[in-house]
C-alpha positions in Angstrom: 30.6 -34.4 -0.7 30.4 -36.0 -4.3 32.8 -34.6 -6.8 29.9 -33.2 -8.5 28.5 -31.6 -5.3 32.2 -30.1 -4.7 32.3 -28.8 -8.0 28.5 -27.0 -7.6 29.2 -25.7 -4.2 32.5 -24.6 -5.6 30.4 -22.7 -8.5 28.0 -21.1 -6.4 31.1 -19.6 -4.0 32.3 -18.5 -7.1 28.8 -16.4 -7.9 28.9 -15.5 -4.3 32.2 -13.2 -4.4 31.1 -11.9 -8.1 27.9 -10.8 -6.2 30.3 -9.2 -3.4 32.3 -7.9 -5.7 29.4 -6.1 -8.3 27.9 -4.8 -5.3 31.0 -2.8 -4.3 31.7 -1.7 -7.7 28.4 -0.1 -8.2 28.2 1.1 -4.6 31.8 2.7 -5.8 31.1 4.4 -9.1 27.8 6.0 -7.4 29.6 7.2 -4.2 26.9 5.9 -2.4 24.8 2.4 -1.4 24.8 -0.7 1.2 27.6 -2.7 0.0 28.6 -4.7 3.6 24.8 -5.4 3.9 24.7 -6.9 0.5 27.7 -9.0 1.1 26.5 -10.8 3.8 23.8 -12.4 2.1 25.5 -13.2 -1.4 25.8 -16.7 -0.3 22.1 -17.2 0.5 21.1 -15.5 -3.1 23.9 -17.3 -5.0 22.6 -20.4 -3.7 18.7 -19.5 -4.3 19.1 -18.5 -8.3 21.4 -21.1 -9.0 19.2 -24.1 -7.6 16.1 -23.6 -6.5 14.6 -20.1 -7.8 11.9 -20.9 -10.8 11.8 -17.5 -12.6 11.7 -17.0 -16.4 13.5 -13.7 -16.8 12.3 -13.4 -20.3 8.6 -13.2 -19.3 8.2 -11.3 -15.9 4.6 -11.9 -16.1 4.2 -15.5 -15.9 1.7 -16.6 -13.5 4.0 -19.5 -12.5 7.3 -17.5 -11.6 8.3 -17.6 -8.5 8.9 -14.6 -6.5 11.7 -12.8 -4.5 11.1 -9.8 -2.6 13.7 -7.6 -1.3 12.7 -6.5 2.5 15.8 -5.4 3.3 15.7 -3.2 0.0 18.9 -1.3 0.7 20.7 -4.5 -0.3 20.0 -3.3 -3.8 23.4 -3.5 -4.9 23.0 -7.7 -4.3 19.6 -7.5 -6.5 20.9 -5.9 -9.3 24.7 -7.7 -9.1 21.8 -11.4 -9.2 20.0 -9.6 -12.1 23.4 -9.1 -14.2 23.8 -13.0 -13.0 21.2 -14.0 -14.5 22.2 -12.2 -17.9 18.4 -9.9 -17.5 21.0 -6.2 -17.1 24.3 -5.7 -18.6 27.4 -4.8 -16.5 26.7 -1.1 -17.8 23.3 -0.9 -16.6 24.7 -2.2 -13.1 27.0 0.6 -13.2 24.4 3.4 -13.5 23.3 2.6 -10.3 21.5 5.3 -8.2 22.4 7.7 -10.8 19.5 10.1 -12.3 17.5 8.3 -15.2 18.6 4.7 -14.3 16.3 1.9 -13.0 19.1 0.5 -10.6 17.8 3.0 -8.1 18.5 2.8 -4.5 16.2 1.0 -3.1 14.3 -1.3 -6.0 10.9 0.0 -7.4 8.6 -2.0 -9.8 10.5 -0.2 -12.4 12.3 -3.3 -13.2 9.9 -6.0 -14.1 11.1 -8.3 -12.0 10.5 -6.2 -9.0 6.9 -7.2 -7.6 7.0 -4.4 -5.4 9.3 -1.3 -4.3 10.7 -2.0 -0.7 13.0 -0.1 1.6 11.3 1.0 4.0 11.9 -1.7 6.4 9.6 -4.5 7.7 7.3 -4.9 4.9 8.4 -7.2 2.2 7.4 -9.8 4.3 4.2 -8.7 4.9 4.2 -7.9 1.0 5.5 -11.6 0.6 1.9 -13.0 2.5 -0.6 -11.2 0.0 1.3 -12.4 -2.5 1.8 -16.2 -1.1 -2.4 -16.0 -0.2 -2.9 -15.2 -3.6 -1.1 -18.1 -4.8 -2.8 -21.0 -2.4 -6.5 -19.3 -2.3 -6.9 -17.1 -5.6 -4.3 -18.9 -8.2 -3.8 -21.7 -6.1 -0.5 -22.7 -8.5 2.4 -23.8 -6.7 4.8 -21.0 -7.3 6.7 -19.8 -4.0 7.1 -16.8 -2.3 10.7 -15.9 -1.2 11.4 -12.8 1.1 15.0 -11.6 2.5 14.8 -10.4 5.5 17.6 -8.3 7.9 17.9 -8.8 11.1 17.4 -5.4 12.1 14.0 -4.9 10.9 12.9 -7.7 13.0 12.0 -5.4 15.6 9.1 -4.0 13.2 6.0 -4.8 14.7 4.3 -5.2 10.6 7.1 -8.5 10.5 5.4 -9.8 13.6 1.7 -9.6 12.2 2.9 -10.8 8.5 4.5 -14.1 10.8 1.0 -14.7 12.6 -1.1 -14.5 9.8 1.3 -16.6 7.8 1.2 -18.9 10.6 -2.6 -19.1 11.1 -3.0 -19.2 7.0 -0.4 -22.3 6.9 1.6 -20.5 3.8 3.9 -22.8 2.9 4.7 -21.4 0.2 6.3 -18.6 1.9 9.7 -18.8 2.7 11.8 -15.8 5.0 15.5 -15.7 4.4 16.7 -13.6 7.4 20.0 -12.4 7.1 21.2 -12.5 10.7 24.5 -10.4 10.3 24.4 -8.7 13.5 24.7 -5.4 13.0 22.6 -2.9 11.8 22.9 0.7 11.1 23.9 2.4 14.5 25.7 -0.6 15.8 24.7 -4.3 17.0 21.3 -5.2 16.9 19.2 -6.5 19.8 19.6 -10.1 19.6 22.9 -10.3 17.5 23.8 -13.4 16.1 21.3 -15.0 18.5 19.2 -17.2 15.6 17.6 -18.8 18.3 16.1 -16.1 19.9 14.3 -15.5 16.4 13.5 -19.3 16.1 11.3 -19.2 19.7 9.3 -16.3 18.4 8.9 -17.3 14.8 8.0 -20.7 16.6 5.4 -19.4 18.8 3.5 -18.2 15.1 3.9 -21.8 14.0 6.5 -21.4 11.8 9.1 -24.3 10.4 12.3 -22.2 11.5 15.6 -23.5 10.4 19.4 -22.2 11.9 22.2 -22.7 9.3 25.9 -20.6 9.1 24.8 -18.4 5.9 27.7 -19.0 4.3 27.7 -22.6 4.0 26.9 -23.4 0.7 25.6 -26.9 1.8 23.5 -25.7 4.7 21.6 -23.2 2.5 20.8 -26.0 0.0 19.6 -28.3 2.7 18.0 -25.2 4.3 15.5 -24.4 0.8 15.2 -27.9 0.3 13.8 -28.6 3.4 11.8 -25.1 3.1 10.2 -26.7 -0.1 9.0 -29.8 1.7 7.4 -27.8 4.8 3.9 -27.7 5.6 4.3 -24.0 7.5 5.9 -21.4 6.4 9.6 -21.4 6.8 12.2 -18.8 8.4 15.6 -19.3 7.3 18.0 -17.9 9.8 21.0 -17.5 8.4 24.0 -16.3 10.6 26.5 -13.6 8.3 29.0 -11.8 8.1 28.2 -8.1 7.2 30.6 -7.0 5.1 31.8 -10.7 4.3 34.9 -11.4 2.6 36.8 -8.4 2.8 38.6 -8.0 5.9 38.5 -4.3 6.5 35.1 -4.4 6.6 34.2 -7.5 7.9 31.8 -7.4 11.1 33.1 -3.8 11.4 30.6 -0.9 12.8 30.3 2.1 11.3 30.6 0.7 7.9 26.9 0.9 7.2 25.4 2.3 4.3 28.3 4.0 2.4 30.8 2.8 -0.7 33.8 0.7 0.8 36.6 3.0 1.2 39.5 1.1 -0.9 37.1 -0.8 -3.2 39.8 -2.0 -5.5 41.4 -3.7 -2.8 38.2 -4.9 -1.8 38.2 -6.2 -5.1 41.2 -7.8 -5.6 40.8 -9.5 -2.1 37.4 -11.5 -3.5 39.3 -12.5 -6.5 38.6 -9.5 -8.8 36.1 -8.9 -11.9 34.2 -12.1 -13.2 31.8 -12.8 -15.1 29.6 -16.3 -14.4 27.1 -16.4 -16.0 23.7 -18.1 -14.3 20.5 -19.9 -16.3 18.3 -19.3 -13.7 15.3 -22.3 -14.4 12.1 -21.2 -15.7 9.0 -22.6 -13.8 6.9 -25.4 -15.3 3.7 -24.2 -16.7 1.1 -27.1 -15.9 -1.7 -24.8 -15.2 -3.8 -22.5 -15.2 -4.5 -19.7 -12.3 -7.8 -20.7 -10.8 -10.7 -18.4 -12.1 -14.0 -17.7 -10.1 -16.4 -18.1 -13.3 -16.6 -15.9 -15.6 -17.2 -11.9 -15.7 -21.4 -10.5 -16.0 -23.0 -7.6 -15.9 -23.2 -5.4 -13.3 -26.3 -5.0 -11.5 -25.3 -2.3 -8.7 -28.4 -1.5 -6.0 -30.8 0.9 -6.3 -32.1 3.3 -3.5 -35.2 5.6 -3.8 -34.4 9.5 -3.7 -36.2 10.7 0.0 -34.9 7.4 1.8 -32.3 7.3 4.3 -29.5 4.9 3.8 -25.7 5.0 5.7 -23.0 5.1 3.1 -21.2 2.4 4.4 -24.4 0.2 3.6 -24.3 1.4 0.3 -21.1 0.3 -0.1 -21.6 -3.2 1.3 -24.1 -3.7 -1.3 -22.3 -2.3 -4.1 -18.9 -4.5 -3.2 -21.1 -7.7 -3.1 -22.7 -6.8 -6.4 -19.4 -5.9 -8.1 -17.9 -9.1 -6.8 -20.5 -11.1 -8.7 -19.8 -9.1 -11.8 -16.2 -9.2 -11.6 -14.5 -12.5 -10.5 -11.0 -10.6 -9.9 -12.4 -8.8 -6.9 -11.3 -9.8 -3.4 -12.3 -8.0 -0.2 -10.1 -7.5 2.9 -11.1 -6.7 6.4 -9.5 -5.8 9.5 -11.9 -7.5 12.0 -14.9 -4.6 11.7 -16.7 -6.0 8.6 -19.9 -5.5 10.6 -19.3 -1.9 11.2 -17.6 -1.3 7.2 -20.1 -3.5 5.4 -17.7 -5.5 4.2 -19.1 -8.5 5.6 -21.9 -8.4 2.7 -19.3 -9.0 0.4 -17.9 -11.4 2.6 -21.0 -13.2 2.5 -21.5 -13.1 -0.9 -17.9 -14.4 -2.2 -16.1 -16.3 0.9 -13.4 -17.7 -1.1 -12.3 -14.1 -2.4 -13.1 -13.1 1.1 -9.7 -12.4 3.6 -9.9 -11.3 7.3 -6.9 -10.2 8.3 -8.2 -9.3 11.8 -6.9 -6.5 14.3 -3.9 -5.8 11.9 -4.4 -2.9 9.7 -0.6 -2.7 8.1 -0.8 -7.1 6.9 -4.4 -5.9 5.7 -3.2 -3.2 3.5 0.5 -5.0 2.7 -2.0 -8.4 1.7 -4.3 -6.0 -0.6 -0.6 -4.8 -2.4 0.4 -8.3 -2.7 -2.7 -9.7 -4.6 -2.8 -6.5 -6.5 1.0 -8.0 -7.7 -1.1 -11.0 -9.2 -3.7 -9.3 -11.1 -6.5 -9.4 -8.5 -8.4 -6.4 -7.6 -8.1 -5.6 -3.5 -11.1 -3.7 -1.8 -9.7 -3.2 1.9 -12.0 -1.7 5.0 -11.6 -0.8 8.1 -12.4 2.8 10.2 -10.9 5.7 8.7 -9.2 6.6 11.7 -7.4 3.4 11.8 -5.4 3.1 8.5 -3.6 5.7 9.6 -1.8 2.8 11.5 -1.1 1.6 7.8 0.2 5.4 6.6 3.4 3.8 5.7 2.7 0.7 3.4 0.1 3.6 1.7 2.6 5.4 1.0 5.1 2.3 -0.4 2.1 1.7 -1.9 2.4 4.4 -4.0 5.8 3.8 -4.8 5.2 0.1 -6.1 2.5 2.1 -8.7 -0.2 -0.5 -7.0 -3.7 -0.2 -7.9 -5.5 0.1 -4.3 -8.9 0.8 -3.3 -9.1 1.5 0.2 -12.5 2.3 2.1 -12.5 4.4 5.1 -16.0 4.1 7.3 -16.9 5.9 10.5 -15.5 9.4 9.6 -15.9 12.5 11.0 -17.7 14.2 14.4 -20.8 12.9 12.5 -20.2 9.2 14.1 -21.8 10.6 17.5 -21.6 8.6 20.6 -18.1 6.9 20.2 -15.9 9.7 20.7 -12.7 11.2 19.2 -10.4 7.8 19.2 -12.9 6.2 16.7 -13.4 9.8 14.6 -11.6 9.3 11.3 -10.4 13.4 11.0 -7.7 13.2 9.2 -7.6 11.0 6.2 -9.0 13.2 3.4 -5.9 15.2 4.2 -3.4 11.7 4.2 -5.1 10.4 1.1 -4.7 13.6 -0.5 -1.0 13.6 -0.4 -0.7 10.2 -1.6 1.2 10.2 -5.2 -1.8 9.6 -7.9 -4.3 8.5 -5.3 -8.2 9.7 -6.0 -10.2 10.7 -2.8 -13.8 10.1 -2.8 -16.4 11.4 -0.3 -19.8 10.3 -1.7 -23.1 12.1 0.5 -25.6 9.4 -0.8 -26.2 5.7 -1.6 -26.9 5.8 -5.2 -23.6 7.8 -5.0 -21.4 5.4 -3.1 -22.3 2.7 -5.3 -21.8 4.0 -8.9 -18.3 5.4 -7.3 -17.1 1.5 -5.6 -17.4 0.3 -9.1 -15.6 3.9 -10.7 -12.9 2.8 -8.1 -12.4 -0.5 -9.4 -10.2 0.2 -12.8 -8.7 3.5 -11.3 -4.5 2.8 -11.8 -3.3 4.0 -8.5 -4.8 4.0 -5.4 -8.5 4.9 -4.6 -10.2 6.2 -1.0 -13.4 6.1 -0.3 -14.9 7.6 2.7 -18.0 6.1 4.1 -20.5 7.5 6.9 -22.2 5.2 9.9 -25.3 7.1 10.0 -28.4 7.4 7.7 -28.2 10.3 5.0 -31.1 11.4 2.5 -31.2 10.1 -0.7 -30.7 12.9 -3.2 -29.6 11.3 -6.9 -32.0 8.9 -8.7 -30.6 4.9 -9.5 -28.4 4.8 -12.4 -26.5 8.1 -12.2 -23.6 8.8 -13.4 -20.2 9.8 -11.0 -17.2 9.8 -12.6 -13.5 10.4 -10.4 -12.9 14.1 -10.8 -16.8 15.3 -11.3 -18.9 17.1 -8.9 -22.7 18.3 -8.9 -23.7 21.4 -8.3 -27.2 21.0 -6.4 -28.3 24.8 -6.4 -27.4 27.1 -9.0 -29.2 30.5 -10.3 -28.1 33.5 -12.2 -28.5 35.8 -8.9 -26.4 33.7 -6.6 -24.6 35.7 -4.3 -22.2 33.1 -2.4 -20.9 29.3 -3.7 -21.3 26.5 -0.6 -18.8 23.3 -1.2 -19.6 20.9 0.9 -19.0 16.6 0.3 -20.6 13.7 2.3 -22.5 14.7 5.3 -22.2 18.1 5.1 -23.7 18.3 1.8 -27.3 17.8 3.3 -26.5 20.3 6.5 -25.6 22.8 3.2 -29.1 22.1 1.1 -30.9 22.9 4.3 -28.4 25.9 4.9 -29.4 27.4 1.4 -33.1 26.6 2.1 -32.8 28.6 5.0 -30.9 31.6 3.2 -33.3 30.9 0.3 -36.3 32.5 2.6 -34.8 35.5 3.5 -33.5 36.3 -0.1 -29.9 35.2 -0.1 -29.4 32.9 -3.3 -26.6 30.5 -2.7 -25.3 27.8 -5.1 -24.5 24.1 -3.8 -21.7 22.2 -4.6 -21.2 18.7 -3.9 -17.8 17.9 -4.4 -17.4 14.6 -4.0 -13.9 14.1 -6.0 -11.8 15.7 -3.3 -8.9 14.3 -5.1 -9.2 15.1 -8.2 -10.8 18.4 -7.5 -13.5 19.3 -10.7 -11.8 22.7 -10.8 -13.6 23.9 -13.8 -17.3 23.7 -11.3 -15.1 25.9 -8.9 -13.6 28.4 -11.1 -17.1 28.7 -12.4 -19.1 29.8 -9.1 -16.0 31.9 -7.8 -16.1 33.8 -11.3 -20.1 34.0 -10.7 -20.8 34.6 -6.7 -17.0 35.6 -5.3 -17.5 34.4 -2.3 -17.4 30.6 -1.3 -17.9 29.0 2.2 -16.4 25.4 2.2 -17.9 22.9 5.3 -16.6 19.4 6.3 -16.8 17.3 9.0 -12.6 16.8 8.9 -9.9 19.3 10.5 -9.3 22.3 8.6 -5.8 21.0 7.4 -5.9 19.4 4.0 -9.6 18.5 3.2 -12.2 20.2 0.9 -11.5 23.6 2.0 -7.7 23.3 1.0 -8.9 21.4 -1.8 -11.0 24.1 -2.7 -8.1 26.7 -2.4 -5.8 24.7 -4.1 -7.8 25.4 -7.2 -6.9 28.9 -6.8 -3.1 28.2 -6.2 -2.6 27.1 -9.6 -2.9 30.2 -12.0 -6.7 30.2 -11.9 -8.0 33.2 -14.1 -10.0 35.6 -12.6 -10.2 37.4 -9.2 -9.4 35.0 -5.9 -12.9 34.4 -4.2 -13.8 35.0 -0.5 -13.6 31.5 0.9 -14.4 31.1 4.4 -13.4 27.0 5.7 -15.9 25.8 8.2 -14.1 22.4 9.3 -13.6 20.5 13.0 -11.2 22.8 15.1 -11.9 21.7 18.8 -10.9 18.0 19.8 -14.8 16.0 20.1 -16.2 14.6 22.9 -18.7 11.6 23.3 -22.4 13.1 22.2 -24.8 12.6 19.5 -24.4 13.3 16.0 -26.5 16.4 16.0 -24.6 17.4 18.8 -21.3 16.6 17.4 -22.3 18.7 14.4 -23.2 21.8 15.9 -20.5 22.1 18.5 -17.7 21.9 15.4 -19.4 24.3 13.9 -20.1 22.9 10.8 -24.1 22.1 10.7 -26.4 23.9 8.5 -27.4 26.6 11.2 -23.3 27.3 11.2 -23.4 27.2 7.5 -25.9 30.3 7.5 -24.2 31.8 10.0 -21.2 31.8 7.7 -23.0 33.0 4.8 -24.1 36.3 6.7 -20.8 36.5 7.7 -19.1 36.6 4.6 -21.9 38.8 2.7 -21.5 41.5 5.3 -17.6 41.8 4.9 
C-alpha cells in the first residue's frame, strides 16, 4: 500500500473501534441492545461512510442521496454510533438509546430522517432495498444506490430469496447487499456458518455479482464497493466477521447475543477507549432531476348507470387507470393475478409505472413500501386471501408510517365455485388491527371508484376490498364517499330494527328489508362501507332510534363489521346498548355457486329476515 492508502485504511480502523466502542457504551447505559452483532460489521460501515456513501445529512430528502437500510435492524447500536460519526446526533443523544422519549430506539423507525424505513423484523430490508432501487432505475431513474446490511441469520427468510430473484430478473445494479456473515446467530451457529460460498451459489443462481472478502479488511471492503459500483447486477457482499469483534471475551462467543457486554469498560479500554473521529460523509452530486411522467390533470373517474351490474374489482380497474392518468406519481403493483384484480387496466394504461412482481406477495408489498420512500404513490393487488402471506411487512409497514394502498379482490363465500383456499375471510379483521390503516368495503361501482381515488392521499395505509361477481348499481356517477362515511339506504321514523351490512351483503340486506317491508316490519339500511374508520355517529343514531341492529357480512364473525359495529358501543357511547345480532361465515365453505355459498353461511337476504324475526320476538 501507498503511504496515503496506509494512512486511510489506518483512519477507517480507527472509526471502526469508535463504532465498536459507541455501540457498547449505549448498549451499557440502557442495559439492554445487540452490541457483538454491531461489532462485527463496524468495519464494513466504517469503510462505506467514509468512501463511498453519497448522503447529505443536512437534507434527508434529497432525491440524489443514497440509501442505507438496516435489515439486520437490531445492529442499531452500529446505526446510531455511524450517525454520531457523521456529526447528524450528539454523543448525548447516542446515550439515550432505547430509553422512553428518544429516537435511538431499538430497532430504527423512520423517526430519524435518515431512516427510510423501520426494520427489525428480519429479512426485509432487502426486499425494502428493491422497491427503493426500482424506483430509482424505472421511476427516478437517477443514479443514487441502494445499500442493504444483511445478517447471516436472516438468510434463511424466504422474503430475502424473492427480493434476490426479482433483483436478479430486474438487473438492479444499483442494489448492493452487505451480508455480514458472522456465524452465529441468536441461539447458536447458523446453518451455513462462515460458509460465504454457500451464499455466493445461491445468490448466483438469481444472477447476482457475489463477492467473498474477510470483513475486516479494510482493503478488501474498498475493492469490494468499488467493484459493486462498476457491476451490471446487483451485488452481494459477503463479508466473513467476527461477532463480537475486538474484544476478546466476546469474540465468536455464543450466548452473547442480544444483551449489554458484561465488563463494558474493559471492553472499552481493550478497543482503545473513547474517541471522537469525526467523518464528512460526501454529499451526492445533483445533476438532475427525478424523471416525471408529464404533468398532473383532472380526474375523469368512470361512470356506471344505477340498475347495471358491474364486479367491484372492474370498477376498480377502471378507476386505477383513470387516476393514473390524472396523477403521474401513481404506480401499480401486481402479484401475477392482474387479470383476476383488474389491475391489468392500469397496467395497460401506464406500463412504465406498471411492476409485476409475480407469485411473490411479501417483494410485492416490501416494493410498494420502497417507492412509497421516494414519493411515489403504490396501488398493490392481489386476492384478499393471499396478502395474508405479506401480514408481516403490513405490519412493518405500519411502523415505517408508509402511505399504502392495498387492494384485496375475490373476498368472501360470495366468490362461488373456487372454494375456501381462494376465499379472502379474514382480512377485514387483519386490516382492522393495522396501526392507522382505513378499511374500505365499497357494494357498488360508482362507489369503488370515488373511494380508489379517496385512498390515494390517505397518510397511512388504505384496504380496499373488491368482489369478483356482478353487483347492482345503487349510487348515481359523481357521488360523494369520503373514509369514515356511510349511507344509510332505508330510513323511517317507525323503524323497528337497524341492518349494517358493507359490499355484497348490502344488496342481500335491501332485498331483506323489502321483504320485511311487506309484512309491516320497517327496517333501516346501513351501508357501512368505512369499516375502519367506523361512521359511529350513523350507528349511535339507529341504535338510539330502533335498539335492535342485525349486522351481515360475508367474513368470519371475528373482527369485521359486526365487531366493528360493537366497537362503537365499547367506547362510552351514550344511550342504552342495542340488540345486535352478527350474521357472518361460521362453517368452513365448500366449492358451490355464489347463491349457494351465500345461503349455506347464513348470511343472504332470506337469513337476513330470518334474523330480523328473530331479534323482534326476543
Amino acid at each position: 500500500m501507498t503511504g496515503q492508502n496506509v494512512s486511510q485504511a489506518v483512519h477507517i480502523g480507527e472509526l471502526g473501534d469508535q463504532l465498536r466502542v459507541d455501540a457498547i457504551r449505549c448498549s451499557a447505559a440502557s442495559g439492554s441492545g445487540h452490541p457483538t452483532s454491531s461489532m462485527s460489521a463496524a468495519d464494513l460501515m466504517a469503510t462505506l461512510f467514509t468512501r463511498h456513501l453519497r448522503y447529505d445529512f443536512d437534507d434527508p430528502s434529497n432525491p440524489h442521496n443514497d440509501h442505507l437500510i438496516f435489515s439486520k435492524g437490531h445492529a442499531s447500536p452500529l446505526l446510531y454510533a455511524l450517525y454520531k460519526a457523521a456529526g447528524a446526533i450528539t454523543d448525548e443523544e447516542l446515550l439515550s438509546f432505547r430509553t422512553l422519549g428518544s429516537r435511538m430506539e431499538g430497532h430504527p423507525t423512520p423517526r430519524l430522517p435518515w431512516v427510510d424505513v423501520a426494520t427489525g423484523s428480519l429479512g426485509q430490508g432487502l426486499p425494502f432495498g428493491v422497491g427503493i432501487a426500482l424506483a430509482g432505475k424505472l421511476l427516478d431513474r437517477l443514479p443514487y444506490r441502494v445499500w442493504v446490511l444483511c445478517g447471516d441469520s436472516e438468510l434463511a427468510e424466504g422474503s430475502i430469496w424473492e427480493a434476490c430473484e426479482h433483483a436478479g430478473y430486474e438487473k438492479l445494479a444499483n442494489l448492493v447487499a452487505i451480508v455480514d456473515v458472522n456465524r452465529l446467530g441468536q441461539r447458536g451457529p447458523t446453518r451455513h456458518g462462515w460458509d460465504t460460498g454457500a451464499y455466493a451459489r445461491r445468490m448466483q443462481a438469481f444472477d447476482w455479482n457475489t463477492i467473498e472478502i474477510d470483513g475486516h479488511d479494510i482493503d478488501q471492503i474498498d475493492s469490494a464497493y468499488a467493484a459493486a459500483a462498476a457491476s451490471d447486477r446487483p451485488t452481494a457482499i459477503l463479508a466473513r466477521t467476527t461477532k463480537g469483534a475486538g474484544v476478546e471475551a466476546v469474540a465468536d462467543r455464543e450466548e452473547q447475543h442480544g444483551k449489554p457486554l458484561a465488563d463494558a469498560d474493559d471492553a472499552i479500554d481493550e478497543l482503545g477507549g473513547v474517541r471522537n473521529v469525526r467523518i464528512d460523509v460526501r454529499p451526492p452530486a445533483n445533476e438532475t432531476e427525478p424523471y416525471q411522467f408529464g404533468e398532473p390533470s383532472p380526474l375523469r373517474l368512470s361512470e356506471y348507470k344505477v340498475g347495471d351490474s358491474v364486479a367491484t374489482r372492474n370498477a376498480f380497474g377502471e378507476a386505477l387507470a383513470a387516476l393514473g392518468a390524472a396523477r403521474p406519481d401513481v404506480v401499480g403493483l401486481d402479484a401475477e393475478v392482474g387479470d383476476s384484480t383488474r389491475m391489468q387496466k392500469f397496467a395497460d394504461a401506464h406500463p412504465e409505472r406498471f411492476f409485476q412482481c409475480y407469485i411473490a406477495e411479501q417483494q410485492m408489498i416490501a416494493a410498494a413500501v420502497g417507492m412509497g420512500v421516494r414519493g411515489w404513490t403504490p396501488y398493490a393487488a392481489t386476492f384478499a386471501a393471499f396478502l395474508t402471506r405479506a401480514y408481516d411487512f403490513v405490519r412493518m409497514a405500519a411502523v415505517s408510517g408508509a402511505e399504502l394502498r392495498l387492494v384485496g379482490s375475490h373476498a368472501g363465500v360470495a366468490i362461488g365455485q373456487d372454494g375456501p383456499s381462494q376465499m379472502g375471510l379474514e382480512d377485514l379483521a387483519a386490516f382492522r388491527a393495522v396501526h392507522r390503516s382505513v378499511v374500505l368495503y365499497p357494494c357498488d361501482a360508482n362507489q369503488t371508484a370515488a373511494l380508489v381515488a379517496a385512498m390515494a392521499d390517505y397518510p397511512g395505509i388504505a384496504y380496499l376490498r373488491t368482489s369478483r361477481g356482478d353487483t347492482p348499481v345503487i349510487y348515481g356517477p359523481g357521488e360523494e364517499f369520503s373514509i369514515a362515511g356511510s349511507r344509510v339506504l332505508r330510513s323511517s321514523a317507525q323503524d323497528d330494527v337497524t341492518i349494517i351490512a358493507a359490499g355484497v351483503t348490502v344488496h342481500e340486506a335491501l332485498t331483506a328489508a323489502d321483504q320485511l317491508g311487506q309484512d309491516g316490519i320497517s327496517a333501516r339500511v346501513i351501508d357501512l362501507y368505512s369499516v375502519k374508520p367506523v361512521d359511529a355517529q350513523t350507528v349511535r343514531d339507529a341504535a338510539r332510534d330502533t335498539g335492535r341492529i342485525v349486522t351481515v357480512e360475508d367474513h368470519w364473525p371475528q373482527g369485521g363489521v359486526g365487531d366493528a359495529v360493537l366497537d362503537v358501543f365499547a367506547q362510552g357511547a351514550e344511550g342504552p346498548m342495542p340488540q345486535v345480532l352478527k350474521l357472518a361465515v361460521h362453517g368452513m365453505p365448500a366449492s358451490a355457486t355464489p347463491e349457494e355459498q351465500l345461503r349455506t353461511a347464513g348470511i343472504d337476504h332470506q337469513a337476513v329476515t330470518e334474523a330480523v324475526r328473530s331479534l323482534l320476538r326476543r
